[in-house]
CHARMM-style PDB file with segment names, atoms N, HN, CA, C and O in Angstrom:
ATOM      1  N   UNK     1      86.996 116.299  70.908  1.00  0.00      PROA
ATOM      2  CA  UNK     1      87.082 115.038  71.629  1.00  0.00      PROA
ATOM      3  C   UNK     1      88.513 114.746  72.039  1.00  0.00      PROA
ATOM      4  O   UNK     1      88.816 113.954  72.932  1.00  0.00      PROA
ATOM      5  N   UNK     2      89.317 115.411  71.354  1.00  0.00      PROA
ATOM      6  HN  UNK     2      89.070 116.054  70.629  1.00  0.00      PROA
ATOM      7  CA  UNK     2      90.911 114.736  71.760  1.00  0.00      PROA
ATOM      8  C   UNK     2      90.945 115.647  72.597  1.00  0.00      PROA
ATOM      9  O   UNK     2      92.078 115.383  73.000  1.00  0.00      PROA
ATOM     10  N   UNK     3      90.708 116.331  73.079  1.00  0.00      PROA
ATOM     11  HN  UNK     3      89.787 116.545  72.752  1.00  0.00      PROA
ATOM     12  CA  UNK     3      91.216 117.160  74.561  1.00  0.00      PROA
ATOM     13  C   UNK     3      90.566 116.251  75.550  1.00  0.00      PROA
ATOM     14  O   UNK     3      91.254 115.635  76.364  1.00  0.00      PROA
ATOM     15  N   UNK     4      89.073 116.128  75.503  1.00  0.00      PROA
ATOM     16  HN  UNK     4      88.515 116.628  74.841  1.00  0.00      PROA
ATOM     17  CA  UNK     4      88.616 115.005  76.884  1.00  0.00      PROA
ATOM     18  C   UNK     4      89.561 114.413  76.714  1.00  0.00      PROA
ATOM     19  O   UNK     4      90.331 114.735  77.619  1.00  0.00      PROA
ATOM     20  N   UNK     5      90.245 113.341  75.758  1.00  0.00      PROA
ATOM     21  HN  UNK     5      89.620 113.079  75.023  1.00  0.00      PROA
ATOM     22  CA  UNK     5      90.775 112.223  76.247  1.00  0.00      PROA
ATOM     23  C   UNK     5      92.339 112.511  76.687  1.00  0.00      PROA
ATOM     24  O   UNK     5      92.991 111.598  77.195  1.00  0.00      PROA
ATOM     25  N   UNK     6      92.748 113.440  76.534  1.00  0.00      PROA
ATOM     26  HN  UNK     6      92.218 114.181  76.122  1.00  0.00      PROA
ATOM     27  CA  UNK     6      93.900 113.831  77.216  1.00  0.00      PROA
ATOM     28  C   UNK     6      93.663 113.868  78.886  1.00  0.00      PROA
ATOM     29  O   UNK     6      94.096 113.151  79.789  1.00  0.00      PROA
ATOM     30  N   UNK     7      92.806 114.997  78.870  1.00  0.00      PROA
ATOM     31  HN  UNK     7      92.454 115.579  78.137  1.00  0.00      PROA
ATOM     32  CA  UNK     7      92.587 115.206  80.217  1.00  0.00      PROA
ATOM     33  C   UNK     7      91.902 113.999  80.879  1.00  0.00      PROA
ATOM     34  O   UNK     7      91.515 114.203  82.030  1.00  0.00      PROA
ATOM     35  N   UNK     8      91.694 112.832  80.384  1.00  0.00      PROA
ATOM     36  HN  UNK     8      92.009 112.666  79.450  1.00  0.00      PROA
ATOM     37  CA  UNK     8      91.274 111.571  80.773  1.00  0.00      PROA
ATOM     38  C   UNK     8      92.342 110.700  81.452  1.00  0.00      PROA
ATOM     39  O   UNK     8      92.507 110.123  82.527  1.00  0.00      PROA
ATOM     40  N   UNK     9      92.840 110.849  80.547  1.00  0.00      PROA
ATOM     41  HN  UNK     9      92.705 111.317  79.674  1.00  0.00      PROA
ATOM     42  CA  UNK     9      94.271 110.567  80.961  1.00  0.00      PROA
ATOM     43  C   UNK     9      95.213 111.098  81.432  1.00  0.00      PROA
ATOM     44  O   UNK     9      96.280 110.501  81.286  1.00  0.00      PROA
ATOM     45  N   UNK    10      95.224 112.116  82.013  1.00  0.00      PROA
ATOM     46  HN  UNK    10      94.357 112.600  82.132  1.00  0.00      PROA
ATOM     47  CA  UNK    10      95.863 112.794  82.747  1.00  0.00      PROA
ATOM     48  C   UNK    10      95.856 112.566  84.466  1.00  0.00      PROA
ATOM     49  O   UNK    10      96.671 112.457  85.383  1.00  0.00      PROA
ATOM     50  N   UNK    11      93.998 112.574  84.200  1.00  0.00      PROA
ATOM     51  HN  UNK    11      93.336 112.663  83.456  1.00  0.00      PROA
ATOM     52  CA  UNK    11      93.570 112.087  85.643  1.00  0.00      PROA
ATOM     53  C   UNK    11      94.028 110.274  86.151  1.00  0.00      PROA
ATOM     54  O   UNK    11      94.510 109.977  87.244  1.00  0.00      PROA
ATOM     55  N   UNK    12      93.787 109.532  85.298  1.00  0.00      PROA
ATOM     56  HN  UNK    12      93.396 109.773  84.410  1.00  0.00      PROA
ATOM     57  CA  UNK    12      93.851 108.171  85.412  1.00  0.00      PROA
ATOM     58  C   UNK    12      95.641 108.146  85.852  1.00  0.00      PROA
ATOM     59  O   UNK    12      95.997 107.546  86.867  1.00  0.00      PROA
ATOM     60  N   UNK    13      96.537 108.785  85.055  1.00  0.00      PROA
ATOM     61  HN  UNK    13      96.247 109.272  84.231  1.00  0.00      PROA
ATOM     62  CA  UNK    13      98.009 108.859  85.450  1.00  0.00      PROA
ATOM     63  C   UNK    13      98.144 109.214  86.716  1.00  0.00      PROA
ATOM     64  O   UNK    13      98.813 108.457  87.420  1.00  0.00      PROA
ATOM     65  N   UNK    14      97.631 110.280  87.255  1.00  0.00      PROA
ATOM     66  HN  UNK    14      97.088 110.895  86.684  1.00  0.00      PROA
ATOM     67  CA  UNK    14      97.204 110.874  88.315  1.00  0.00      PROA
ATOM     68  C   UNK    14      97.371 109.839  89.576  1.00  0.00      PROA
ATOM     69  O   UNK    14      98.193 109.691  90.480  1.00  0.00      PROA
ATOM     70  N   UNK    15      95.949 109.092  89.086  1.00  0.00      PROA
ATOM     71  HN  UNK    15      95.282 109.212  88.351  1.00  0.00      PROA
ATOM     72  CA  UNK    15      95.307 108.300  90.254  1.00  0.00      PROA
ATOM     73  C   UNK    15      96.603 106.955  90.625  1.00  0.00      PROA
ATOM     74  O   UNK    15      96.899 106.426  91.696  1.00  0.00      PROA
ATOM     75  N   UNK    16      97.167 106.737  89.163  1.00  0.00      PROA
ATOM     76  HN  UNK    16      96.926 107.167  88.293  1.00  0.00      PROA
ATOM     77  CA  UNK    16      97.855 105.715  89.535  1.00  0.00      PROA
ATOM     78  C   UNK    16      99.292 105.870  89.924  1.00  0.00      PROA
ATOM     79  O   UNK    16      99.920 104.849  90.202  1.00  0.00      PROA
ATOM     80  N   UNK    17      99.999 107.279  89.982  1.00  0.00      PROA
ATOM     81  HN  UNK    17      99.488 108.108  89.756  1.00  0.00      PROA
ATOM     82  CA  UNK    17     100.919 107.879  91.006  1.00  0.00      PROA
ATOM     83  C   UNK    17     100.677 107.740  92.253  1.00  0.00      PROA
ATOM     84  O   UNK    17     101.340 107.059  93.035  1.00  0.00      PROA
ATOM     85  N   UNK    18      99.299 108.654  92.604  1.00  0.00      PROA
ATOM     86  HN  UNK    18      98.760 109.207  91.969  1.00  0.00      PROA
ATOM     87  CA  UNK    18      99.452 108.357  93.756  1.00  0.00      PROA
ATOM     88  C   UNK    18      99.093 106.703  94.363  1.00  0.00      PROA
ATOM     89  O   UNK    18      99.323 106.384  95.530  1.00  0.00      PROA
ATOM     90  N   UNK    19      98.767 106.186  93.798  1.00  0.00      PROA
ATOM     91  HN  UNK    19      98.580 106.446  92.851  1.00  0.00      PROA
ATOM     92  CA  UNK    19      98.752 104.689  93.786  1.00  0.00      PROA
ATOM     93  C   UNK    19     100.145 104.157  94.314  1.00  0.00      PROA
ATOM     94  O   UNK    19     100.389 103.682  95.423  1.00  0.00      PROA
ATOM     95  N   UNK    20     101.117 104.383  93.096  1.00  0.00      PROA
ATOM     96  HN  UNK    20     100.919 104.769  92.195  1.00  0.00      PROA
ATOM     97  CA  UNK    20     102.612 104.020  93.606  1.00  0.00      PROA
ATOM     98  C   UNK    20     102.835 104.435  94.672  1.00  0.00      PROA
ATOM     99  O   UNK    20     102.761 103.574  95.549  1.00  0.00      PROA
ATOM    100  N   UNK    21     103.195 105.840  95.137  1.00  0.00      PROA
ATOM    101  HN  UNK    21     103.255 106.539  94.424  1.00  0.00      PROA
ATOM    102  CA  UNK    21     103.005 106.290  95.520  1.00  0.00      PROA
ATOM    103  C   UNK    21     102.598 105.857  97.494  1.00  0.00      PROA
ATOM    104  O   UNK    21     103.242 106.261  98.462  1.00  0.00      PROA
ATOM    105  N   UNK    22     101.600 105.125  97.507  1.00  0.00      PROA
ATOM    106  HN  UNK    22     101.076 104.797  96.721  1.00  0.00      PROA
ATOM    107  CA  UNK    22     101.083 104.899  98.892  1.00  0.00      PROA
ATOM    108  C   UNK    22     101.542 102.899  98.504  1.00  0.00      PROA
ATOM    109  O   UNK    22     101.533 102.072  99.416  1.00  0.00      PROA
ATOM    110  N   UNK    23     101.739 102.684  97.662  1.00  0.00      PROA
ATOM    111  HN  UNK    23     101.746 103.356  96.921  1.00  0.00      PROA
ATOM    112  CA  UNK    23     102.419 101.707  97.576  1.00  0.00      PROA
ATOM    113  C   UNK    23     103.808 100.990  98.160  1.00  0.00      PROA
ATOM    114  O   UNK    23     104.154  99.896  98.607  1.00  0.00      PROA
ATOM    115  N   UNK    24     104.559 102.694  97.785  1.00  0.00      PROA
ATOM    116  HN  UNK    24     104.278 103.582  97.422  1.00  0.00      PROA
ATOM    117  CA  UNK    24     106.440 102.552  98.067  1.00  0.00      PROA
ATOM    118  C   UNK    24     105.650 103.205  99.678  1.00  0.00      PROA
ATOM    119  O   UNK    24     105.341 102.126 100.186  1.00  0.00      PROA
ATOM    120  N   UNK    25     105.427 103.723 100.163  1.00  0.00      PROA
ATOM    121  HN  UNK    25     105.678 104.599  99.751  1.00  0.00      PROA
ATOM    122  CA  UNK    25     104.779 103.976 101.411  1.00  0.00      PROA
ATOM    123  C   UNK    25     104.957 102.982 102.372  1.00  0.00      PROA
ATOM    124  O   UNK    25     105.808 102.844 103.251  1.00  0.00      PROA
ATOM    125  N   UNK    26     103.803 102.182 101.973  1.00  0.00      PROA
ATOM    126  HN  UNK    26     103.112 102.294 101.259  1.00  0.00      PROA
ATOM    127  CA  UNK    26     103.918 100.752 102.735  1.00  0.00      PROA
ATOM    128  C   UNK    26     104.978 100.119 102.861  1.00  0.00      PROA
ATOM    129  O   UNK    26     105.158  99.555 103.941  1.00  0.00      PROA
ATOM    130  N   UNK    27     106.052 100.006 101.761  1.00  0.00      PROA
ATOM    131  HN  UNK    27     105.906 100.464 100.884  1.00  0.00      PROA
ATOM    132  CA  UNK    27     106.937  99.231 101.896  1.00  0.00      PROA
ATOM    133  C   UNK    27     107.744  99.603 102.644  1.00  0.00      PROA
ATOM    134  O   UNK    27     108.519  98.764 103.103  1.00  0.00      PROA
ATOM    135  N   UNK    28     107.846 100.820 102.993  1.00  0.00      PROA
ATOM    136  HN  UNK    28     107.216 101.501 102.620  1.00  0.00      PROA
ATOM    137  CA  UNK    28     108.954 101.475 103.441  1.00  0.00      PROA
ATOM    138  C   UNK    28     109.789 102.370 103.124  1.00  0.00      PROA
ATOM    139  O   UNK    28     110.677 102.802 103.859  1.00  0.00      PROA
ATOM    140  N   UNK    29     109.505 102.781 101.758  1.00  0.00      PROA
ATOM    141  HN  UNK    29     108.784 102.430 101.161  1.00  0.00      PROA
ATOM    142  CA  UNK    29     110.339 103.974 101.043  1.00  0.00      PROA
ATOM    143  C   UNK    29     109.710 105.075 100.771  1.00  0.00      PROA
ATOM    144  O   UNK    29     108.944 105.283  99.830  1.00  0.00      PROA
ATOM    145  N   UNK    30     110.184 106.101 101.976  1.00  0.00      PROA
ATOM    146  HN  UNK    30     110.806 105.932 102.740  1.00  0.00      PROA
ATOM    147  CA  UNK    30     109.606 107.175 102.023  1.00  0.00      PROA
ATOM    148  C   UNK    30     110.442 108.279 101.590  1.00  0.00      PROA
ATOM    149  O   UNK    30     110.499 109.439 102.000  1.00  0.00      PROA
ATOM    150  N   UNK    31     111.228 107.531 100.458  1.00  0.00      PROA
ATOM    151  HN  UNK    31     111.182 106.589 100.125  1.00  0.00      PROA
ATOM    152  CA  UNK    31     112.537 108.584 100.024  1.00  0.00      PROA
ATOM    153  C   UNK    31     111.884 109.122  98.764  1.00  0.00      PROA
ATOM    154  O   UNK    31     110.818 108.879  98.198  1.00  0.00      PROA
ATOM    155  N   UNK    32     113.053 110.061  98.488  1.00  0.00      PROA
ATOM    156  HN  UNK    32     113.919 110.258  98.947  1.00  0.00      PROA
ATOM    157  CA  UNK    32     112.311 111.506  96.959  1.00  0.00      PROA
ATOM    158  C   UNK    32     111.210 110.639  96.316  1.00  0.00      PROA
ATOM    159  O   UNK    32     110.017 110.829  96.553  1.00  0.00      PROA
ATOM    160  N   UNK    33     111.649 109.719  95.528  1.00  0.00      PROA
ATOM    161  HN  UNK    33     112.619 109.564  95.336  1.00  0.00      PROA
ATOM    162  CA  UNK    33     110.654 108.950  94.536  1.00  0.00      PROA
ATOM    163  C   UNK    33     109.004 108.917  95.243  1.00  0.00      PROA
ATOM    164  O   UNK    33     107.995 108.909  94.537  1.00  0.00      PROA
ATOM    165  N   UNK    34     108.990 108.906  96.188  1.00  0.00      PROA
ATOM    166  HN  UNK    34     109.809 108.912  96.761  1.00  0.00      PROA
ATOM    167  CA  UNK    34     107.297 108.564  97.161  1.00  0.00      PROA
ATOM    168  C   UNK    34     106.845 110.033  97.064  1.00  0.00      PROA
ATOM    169  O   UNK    34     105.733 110.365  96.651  1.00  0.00      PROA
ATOM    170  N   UNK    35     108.064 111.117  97.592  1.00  0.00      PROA
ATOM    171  HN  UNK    35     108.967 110.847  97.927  1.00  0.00      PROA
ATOM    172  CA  UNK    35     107.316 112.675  97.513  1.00  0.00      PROA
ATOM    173  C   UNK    35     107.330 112.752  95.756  1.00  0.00      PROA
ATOM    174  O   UNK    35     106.271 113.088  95.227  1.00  0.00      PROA
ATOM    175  N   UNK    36     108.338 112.491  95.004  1.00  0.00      PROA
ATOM    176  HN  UNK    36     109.199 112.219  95.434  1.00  0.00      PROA
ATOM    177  CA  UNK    36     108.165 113.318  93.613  1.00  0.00      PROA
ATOM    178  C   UNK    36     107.192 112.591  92.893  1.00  0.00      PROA
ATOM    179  O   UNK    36     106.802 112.955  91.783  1.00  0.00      PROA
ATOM    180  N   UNK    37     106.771 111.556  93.485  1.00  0.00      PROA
ATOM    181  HN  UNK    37     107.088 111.261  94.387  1.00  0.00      PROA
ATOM    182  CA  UNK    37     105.134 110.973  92.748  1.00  0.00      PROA
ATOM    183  C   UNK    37     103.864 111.455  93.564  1.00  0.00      PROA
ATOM    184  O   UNK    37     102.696 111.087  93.443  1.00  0.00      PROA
ATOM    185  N   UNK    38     104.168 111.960  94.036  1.00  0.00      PROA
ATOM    186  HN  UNK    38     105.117 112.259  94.135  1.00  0.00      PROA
ATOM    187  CA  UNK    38     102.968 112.843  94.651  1.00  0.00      PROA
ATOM    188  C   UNK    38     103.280 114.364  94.114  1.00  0.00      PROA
ATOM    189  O   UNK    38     102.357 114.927  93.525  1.00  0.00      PROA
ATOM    190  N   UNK    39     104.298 114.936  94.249  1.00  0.00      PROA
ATOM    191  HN  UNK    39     105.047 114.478  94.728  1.00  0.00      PROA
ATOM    192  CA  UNK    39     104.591 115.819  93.198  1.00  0.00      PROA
ATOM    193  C   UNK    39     103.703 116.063  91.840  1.00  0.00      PROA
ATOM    194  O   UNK    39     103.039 117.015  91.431  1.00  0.00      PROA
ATOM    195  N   UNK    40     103.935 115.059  91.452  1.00  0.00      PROA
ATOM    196  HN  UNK    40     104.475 114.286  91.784  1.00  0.00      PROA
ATOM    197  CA  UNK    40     103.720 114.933  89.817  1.00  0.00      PROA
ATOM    198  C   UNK    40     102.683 114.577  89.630  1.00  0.00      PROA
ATOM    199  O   UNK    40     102.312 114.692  88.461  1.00  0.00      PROA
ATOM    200  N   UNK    41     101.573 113.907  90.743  1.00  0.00      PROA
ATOM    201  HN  UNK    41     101.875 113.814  91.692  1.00  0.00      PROA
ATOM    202  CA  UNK    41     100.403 114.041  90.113  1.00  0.00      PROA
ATOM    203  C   UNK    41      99.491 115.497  91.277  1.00  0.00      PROA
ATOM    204  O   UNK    41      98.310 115.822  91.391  1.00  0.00      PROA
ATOM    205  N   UNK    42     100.589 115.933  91.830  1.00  0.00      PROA
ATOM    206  HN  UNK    42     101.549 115.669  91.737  1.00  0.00      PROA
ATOM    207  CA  UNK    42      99.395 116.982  92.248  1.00  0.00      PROA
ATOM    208  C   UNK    42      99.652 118.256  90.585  1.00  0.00      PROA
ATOM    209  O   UNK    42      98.723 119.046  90.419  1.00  0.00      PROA
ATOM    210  N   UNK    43     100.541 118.312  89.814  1.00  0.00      PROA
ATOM    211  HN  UNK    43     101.295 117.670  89.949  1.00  0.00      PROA
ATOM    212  CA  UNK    43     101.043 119.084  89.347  1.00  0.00      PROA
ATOM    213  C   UNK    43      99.743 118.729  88.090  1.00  0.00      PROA
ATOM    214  O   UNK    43      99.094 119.538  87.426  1.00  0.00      PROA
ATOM    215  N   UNK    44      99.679 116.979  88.093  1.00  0.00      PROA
ATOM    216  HN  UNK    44     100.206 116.323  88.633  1.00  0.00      PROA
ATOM    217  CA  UNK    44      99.051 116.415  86.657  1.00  0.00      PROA
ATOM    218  C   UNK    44      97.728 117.255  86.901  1.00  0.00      PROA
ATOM    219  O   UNK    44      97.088 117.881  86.057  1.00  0.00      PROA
ATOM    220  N   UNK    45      97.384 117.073  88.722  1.00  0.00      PROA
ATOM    221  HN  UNK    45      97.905 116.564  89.408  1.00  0.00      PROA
ATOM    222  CA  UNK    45      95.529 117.179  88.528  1.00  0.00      PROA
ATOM    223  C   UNK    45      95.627 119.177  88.463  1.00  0.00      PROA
ATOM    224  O   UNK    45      95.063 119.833  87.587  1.00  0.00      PROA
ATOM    225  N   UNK    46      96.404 119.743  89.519  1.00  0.00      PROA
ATOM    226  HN  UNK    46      96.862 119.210  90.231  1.00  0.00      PROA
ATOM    227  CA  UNK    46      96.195 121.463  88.537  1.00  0.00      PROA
ATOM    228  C   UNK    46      96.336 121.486  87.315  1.00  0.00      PROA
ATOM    229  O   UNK    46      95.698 122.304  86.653  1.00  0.00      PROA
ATOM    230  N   UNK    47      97.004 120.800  86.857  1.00  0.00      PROA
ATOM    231  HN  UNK    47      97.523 120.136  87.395  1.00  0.00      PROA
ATOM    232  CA  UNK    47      96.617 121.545  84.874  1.00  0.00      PROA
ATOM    233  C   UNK    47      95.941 120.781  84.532  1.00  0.00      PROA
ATOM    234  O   UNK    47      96.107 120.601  83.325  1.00  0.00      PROA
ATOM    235  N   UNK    48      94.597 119.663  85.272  1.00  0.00      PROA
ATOM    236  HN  UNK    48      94.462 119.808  86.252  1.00  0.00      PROA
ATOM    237  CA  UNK    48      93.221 119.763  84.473  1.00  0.00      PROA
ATOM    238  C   UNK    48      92.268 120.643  84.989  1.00  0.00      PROA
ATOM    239  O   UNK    48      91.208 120.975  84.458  1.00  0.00      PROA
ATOM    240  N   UNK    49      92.830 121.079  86.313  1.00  0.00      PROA
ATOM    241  HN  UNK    49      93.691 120.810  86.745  1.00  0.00      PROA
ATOM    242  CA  UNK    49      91.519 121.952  87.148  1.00  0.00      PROA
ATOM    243  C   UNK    49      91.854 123.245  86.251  1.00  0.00      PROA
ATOM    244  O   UNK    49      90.910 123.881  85.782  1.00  0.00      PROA
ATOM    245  N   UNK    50      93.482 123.738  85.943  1.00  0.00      PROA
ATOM    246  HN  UNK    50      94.249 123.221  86.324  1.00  0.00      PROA
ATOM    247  CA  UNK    50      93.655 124.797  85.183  1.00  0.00      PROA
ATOM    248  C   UNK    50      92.974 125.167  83.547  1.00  0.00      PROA
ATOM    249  O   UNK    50      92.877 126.304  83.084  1.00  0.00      PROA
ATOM    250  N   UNK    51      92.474 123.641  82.726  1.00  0.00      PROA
ATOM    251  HN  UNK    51      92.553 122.718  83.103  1.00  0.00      PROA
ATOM    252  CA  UNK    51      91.836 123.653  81.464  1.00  0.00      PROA
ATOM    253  C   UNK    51      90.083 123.489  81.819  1.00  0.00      PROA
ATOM    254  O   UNK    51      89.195 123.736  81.002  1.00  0.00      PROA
ATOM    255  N   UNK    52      89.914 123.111  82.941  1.00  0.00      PROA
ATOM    256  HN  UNK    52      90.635 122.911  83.604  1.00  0.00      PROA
ATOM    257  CA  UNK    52      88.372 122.627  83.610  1.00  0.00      PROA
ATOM    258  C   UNK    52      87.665 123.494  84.013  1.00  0.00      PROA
ATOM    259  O   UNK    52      86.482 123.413  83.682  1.00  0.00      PROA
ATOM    260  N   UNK    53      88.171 124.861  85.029  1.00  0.00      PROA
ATOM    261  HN  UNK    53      89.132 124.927  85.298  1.00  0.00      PROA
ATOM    262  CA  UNK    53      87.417 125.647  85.842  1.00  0.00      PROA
ATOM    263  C   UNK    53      87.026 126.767  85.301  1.00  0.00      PROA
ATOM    264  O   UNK    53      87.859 127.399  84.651  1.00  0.00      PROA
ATOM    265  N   UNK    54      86.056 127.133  85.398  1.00  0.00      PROA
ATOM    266  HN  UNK    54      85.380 126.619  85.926  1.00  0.00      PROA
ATOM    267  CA  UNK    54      85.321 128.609  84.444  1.00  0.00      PROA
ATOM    268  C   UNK    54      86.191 129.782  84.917  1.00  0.00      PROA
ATOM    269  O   UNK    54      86.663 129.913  86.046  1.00  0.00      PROA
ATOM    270  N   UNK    55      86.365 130.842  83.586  1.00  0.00      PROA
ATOM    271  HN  UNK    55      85.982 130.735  82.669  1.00  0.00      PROA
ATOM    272  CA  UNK    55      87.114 131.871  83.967  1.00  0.00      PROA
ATOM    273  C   UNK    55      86.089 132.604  84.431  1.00  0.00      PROA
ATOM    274  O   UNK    55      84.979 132.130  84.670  1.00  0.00      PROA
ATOM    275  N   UNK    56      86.533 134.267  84.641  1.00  0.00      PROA
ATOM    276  HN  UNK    56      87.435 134.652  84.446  1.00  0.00      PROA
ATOM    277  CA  UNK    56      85.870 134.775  85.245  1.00  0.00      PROA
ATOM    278  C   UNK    56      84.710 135.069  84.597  1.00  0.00      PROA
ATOM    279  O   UNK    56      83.663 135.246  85.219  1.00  0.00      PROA
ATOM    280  N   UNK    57      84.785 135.138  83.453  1.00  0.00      PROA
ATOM    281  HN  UNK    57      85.636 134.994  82.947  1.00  0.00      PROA
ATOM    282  CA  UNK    57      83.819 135.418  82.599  1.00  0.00      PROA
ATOM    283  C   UNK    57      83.000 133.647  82.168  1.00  0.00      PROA
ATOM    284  O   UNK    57      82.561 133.530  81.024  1.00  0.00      PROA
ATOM    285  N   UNK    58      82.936 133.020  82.668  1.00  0.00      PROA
ATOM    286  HN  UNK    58      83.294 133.114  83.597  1.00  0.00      PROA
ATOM    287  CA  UNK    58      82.074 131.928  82.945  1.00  0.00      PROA
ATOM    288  C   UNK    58      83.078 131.146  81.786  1.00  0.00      PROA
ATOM    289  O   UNK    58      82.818 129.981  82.089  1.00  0.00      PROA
ATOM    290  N   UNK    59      84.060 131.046  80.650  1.00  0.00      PROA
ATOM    291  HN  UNK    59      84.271 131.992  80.404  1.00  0.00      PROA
ATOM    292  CA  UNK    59      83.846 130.284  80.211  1.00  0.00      PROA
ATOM    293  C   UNK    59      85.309 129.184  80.379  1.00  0.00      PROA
ATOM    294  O   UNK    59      86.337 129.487  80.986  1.00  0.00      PROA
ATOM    295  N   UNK    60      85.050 127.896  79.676  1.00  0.00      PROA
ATOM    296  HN  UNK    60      84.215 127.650  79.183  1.00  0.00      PROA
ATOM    297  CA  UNK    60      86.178 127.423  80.335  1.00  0.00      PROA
ATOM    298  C   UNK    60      86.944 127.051  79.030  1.00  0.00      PROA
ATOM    299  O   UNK    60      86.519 126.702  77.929  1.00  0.00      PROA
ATOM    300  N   UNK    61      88.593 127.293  79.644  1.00  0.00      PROA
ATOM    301  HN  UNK    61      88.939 127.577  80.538  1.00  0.00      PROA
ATOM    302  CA  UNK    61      90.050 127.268  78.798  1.00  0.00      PROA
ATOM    303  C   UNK    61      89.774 126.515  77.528  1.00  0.00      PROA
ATOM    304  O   UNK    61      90.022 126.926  76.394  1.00  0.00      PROA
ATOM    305  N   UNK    62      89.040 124.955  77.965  1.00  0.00      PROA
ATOM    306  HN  UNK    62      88.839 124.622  78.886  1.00  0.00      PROA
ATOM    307  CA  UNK    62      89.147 124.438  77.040  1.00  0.00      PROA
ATOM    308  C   UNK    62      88.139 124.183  75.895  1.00  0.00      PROA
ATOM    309  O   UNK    62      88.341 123.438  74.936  1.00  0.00      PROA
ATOM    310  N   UNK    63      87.458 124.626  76.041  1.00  0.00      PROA
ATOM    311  HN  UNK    63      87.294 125.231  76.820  1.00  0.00      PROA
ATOM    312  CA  UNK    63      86.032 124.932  74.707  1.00  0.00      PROA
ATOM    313  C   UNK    63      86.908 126.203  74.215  1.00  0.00      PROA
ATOM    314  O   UNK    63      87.517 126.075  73.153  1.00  0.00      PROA
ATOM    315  N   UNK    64      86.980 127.121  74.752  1.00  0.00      PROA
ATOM    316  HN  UNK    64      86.485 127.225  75.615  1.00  0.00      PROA
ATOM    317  CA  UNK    64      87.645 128.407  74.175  1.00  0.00      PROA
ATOM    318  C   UNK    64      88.897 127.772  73.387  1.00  0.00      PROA
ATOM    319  O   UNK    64      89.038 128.222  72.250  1.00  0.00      PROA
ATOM    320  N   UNK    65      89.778 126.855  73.777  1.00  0.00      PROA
ATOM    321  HN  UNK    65      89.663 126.489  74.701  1.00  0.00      PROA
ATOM    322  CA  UNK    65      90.835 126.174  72.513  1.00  0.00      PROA
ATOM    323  C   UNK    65      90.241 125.362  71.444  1.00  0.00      PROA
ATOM    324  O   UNK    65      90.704 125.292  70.306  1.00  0.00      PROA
ATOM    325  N   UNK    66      89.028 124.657  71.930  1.00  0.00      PROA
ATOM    326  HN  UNK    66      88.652 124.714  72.855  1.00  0.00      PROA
ATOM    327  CA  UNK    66      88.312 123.718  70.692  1.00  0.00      PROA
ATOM    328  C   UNK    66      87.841 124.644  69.808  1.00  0.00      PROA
ATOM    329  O   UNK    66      88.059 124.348  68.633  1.00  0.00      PROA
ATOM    330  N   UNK    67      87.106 125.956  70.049  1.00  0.00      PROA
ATOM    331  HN  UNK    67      86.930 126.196  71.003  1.00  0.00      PROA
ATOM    332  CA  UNK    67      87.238 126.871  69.168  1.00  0.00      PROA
ATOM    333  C   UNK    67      88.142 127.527  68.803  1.00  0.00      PROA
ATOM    334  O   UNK    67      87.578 128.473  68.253  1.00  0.00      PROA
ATOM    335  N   UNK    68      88.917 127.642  68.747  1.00  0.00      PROA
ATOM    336  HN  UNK    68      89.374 126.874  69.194  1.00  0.00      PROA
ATOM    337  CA  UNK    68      90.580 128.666  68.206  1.00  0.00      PROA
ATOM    338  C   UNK    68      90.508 129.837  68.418  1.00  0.00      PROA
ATOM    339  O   UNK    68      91.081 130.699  67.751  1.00  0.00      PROA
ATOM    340  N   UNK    69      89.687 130.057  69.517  1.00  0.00      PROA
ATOM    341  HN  UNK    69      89.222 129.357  70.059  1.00  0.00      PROA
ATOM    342  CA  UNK    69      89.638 131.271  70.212  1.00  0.00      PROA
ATOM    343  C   UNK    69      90.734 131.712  71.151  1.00  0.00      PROA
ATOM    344  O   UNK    69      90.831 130.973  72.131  1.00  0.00      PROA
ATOM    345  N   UNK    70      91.814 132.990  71.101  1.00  0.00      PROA
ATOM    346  HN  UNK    70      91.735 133.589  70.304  1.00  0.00      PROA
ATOM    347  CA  UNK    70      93.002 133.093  71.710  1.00  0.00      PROA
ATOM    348  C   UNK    70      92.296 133.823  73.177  1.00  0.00      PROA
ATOM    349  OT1 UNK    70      93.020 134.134  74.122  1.00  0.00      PROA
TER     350      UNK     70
END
C-alpha cells in the first residue's frame, strides 16, 4: 500500500505544477520557473508510467518491488 500512495502523490504534485504552471502563464511569466514546472512534473509523471507499465514480460516494476523480487 505505501507505494500506491506515493505514486498518488506523485501524480496529484504533478497535476498541481502544471497548475502553477498555466497559472504564472496567465500572468505573464513565461520565464525558467513556468518551463522548469513543467519540467518537473513531466519528469514526476515518467517515473510513475516508469513503476506502472508492464515489462516485457507482462509484469509491472512495482508488484515485482512489493515482492523483493530484484
Amino acid at each position: 500500500m505505501g507505494m500506491d500512495l506515493v505514486l498518488s502523490l506523485l501524480v496529484l504534485a504533478a497535476v498541481a505544477l502544471v497548475a502553477g504552471a498555466i497559472v504564472q502563464w496567465r500572468r505573464g511569466k513565461t520565464g525558467k520557473q513556468t518551463g522548469l514546472l513543467l519540467v518537473l512534473a513531466a519528469v514526476m509523471i515518467v517515473n510513475v508510467l516508469i513503476w506502472t507499465i508492464p515489462n516485457k514480460d507482462g509484469t509491472v516494476p512495482m508488484d515485482r518491488a512489493a515482492e523483493g523480487v530484484r
